[in-house]
N, C-alpha and C positions, 0 to 999 in steps of 0.2 A: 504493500500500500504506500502511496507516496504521501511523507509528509508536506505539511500543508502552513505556509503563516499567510495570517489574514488581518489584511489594511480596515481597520476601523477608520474610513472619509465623515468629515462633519462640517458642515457650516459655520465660517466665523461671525454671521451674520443673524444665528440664531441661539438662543440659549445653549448653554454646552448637555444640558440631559435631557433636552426637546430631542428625541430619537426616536426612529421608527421601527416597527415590532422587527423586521428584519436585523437591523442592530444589535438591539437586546438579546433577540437569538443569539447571536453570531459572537457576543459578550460573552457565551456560555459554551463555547465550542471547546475552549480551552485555557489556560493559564493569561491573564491578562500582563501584558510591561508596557510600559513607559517611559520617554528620557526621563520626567519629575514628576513620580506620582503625586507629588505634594503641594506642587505651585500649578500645574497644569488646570483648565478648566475641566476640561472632558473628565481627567483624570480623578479629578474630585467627586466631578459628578457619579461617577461609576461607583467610586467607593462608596458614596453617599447612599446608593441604591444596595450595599452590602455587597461586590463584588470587591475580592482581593485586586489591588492593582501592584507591582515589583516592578522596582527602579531595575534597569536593564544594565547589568555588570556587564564595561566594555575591559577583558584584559589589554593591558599594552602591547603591543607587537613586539614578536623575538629581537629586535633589531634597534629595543629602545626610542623615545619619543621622537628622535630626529628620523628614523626611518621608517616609524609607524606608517601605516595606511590612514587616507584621511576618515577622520568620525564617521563618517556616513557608511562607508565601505567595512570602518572597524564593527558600527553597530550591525549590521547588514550579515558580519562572520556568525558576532553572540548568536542572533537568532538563530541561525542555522545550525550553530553546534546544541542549543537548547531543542530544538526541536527534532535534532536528529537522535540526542537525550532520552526525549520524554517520549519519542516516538507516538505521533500522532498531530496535532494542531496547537501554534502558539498566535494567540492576540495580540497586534500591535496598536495603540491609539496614535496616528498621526495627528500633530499635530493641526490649528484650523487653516496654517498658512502650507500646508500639504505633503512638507519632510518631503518633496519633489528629489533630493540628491539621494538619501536613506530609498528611497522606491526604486530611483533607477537603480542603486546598488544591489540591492536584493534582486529585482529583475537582470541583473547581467551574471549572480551567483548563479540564481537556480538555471539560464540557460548554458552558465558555462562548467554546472558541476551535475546536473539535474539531480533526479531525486527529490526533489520537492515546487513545489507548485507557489505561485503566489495569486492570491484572490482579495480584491479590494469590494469591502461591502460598503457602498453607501449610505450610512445611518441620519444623514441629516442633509435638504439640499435648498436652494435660499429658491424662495419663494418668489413670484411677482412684484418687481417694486424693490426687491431687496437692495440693490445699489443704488438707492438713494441715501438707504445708509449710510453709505460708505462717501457720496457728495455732502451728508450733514458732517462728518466726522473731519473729511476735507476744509469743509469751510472755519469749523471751530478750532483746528489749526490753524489756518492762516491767522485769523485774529488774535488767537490767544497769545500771552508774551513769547518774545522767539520767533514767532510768524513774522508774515510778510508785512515789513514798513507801510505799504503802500495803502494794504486793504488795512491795514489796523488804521489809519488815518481817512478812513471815506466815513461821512454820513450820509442819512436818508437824502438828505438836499445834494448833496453831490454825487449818488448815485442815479438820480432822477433822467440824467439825460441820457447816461446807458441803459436803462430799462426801455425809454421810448426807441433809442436806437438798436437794438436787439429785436424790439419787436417786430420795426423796422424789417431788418434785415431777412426774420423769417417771411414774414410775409410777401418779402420779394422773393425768396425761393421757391416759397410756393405757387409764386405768378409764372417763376422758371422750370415746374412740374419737378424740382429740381433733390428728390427724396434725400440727397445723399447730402445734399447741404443743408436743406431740411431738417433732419436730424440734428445737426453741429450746431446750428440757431438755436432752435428748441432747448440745445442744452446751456447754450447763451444768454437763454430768456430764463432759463430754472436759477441759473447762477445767480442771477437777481434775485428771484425769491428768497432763493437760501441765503443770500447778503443781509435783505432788507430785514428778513425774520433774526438773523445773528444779532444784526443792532438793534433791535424789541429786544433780545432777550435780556441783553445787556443794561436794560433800563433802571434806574437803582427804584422807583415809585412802583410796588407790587399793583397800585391801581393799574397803571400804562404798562406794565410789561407782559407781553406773550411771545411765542417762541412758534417754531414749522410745526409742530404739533398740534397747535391750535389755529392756524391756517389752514393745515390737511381737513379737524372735525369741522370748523366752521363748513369748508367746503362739499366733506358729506354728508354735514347736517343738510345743507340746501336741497343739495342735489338728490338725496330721501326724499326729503320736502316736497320739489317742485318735481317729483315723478311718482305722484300718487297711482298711476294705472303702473308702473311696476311695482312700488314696494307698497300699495293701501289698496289693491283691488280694483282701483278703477275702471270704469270702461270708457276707452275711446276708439270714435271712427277712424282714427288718420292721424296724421302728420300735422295737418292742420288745426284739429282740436287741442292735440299734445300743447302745439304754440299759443292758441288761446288761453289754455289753462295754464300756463307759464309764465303769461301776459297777468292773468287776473292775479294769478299767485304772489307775483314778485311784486303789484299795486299796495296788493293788501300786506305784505310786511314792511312797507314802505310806506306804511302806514297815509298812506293819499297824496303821498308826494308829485310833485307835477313831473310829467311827460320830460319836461327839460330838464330837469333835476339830473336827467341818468345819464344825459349824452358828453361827454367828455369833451371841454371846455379845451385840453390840447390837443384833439384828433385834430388831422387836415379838414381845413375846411371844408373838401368836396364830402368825405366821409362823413365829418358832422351833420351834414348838411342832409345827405342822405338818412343816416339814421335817425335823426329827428323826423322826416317827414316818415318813415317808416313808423316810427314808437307814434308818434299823430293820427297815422290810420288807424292801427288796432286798436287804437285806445276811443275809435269814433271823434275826434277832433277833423276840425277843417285843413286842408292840405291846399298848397300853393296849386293854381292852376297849368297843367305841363303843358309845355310849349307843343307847337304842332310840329311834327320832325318827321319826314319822307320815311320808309320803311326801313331805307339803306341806312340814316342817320340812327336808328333805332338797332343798329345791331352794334356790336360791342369794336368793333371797327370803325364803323361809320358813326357810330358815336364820340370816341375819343378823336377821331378827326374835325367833329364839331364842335365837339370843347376846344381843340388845339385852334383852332378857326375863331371862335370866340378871344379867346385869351392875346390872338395876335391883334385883331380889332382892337381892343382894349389898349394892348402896347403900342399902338399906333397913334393912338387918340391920346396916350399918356393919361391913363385910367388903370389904376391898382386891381388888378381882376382879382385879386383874393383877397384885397381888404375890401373892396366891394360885395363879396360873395358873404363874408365876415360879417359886413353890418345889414345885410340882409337876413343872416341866418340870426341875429342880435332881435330885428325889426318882427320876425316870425314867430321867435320865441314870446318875445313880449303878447302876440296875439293869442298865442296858446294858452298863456296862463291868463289872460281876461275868458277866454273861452272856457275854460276849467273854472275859473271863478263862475262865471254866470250858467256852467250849467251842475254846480254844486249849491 
């Protein structure tokens, strides 16, 4: 029968005795070692559950410490002579950062001596979302003393203009169908949140300070909230109702705030512009009267060639086309909330 040692794998991202029933088995196969049963996590945890854990006795090599084999290789021998010993299965807990030299060593023994097998069990494996862990842990170094000068010197106001510029920037990816940039923005645009939530947490007034933890439930508080037909049983027709009830929902915790209230005062004007008139319809308010435009002018072509057509008018005349757009979208809003007034 060929002996057998077996790689306990675990997650550095999830508790050390969160494991799964395969593990535990595989804890029982045989004599458990360790490089430190006594400071390791895993290692604790094991014990903790009543499983013996033994520090793994490396001898020194015939040939004294300057011609030893390196650790990995030295530890890599132990097992083999223990389990060639005990005849039968010995348990290894790698470490969470994966003892990668210790595995290849043992993998290059048992192909170059056989006789024994090597079998890595998976007992723990990070979940969905799990490296944003490892982006929080990121950023609380940078900040913390010893971090980087530069991030330890930014606050919320001086980070304000990389946030709109990142968002920026994905959104031109995505105008360039452009996934692979796509991604890199995105994680462009998280860096800010994990910035902006570092400096909340940092806040010394326990009233004003919150931390990404309480950004994440806020966010799935809502989003429970305003999707009552998946998590309260709802029933809806469509796509469309979904949006109505999304509309009414986010009114009513907003406790009747006006239409303009919500639309971002630094978007680009054409966007502002746009989503005002948009939040004005569902909400039943009056909407600007749209221009008459050929069929051509109406497609997303022919449209942005009528803005560009617009806007050089305007430069020719020496006419601000976007602070014109600006105090029109100033002039509309004003009308919105006499209309919200008068039909409250």
């Amino acid at each position: 029968m060929t002996d057998q040692i077996v790689l306990i794998r675990t997650s550095p991202r999830l508790p050390a005795g969160l494991l799964s029933a395969d593990g535990w088995a595989a804890l029982g196969r045989g004599p458990v070692y360790a490089q430190d049963p006594h400071s390791e996590e895993l290692a604790l945890a094991v014990r903790a559950a009543g499983i013996e854990v033994t520090r793994l006795d490396v001898p020194e090599g015939p040939g004294g410490p300057l011609l030893a084999p390196s650790p990995a290789v030295a530890a890599a021998r132990a097992l083999r002579t223990i389990v060639a010993t005990t005849g039968g299965v010995v348990v290894w807990l790698l470490r969470p950062e994966g003892d990668a030299e210790l595995s290849s060593a043992l993998a290059d023994l048992a192909a170059r001596e056989g006789g024994v097998s090597i079998e890595v069990v998976v007992a723990s494996w990070d979940p969905p979302g799990a490296r944003l862990l490892d982006a929080v842990a990121v950023m609380d170094r940078l900040r913390a003393p010893g971090g980087c000068p530069w991030d330890a010197d930014q606050t919320h106001a001086s980070l304000a203009p990389y946030l709109i510029e990142e968002a920026h920037e994905a959104a031109d990816a995505l105008a360039a169908e452009d996934l692979d940039a796509l991604r890199e923005e995105l994680g462009d645009v998280l860096l800010q949140v994990l910035f902006h939530s570092r400096l909340a947490e940092e806040i010394e007034d326990d009233d004003e300070r919150w931390t990404i933890d309480d950004v994440a439930a806020a966010l799935v508080d809502k989003l429970v909230r305003r999707h009552p037909h998946v998590f309260a049983g709802l029933e809806v027709s469509g796509a469309a109702e979904v949006h109505a009830n999304w509309e009414q929902l986010k009114r009513t915790e907003k406790g009747g705030r006006s239409v303009v209230d919500g639309v971002p005062v630094s978007a680009p004007s054409l966007a502002r512009a746009g989503s005002l008139i948009a939040r004005a319809a569902r909400a039943g308010l009056p909407t600007p009267e749209p221009a008459v435009l050929s069929e051509q002018a109406l497609t997303a072509e022919g449209l942005g060639a009528h803005l560009l057509a617009l806007v050089a008018a305007a430069t020719q005349a020496g006419v601000d086309s976007d602070g014109a757009l600006r105090a029109a979208i100033l002039s509309y809003a004003d009308r919105l909330r006499t209309a919200e007034q008068l039909a409250s």
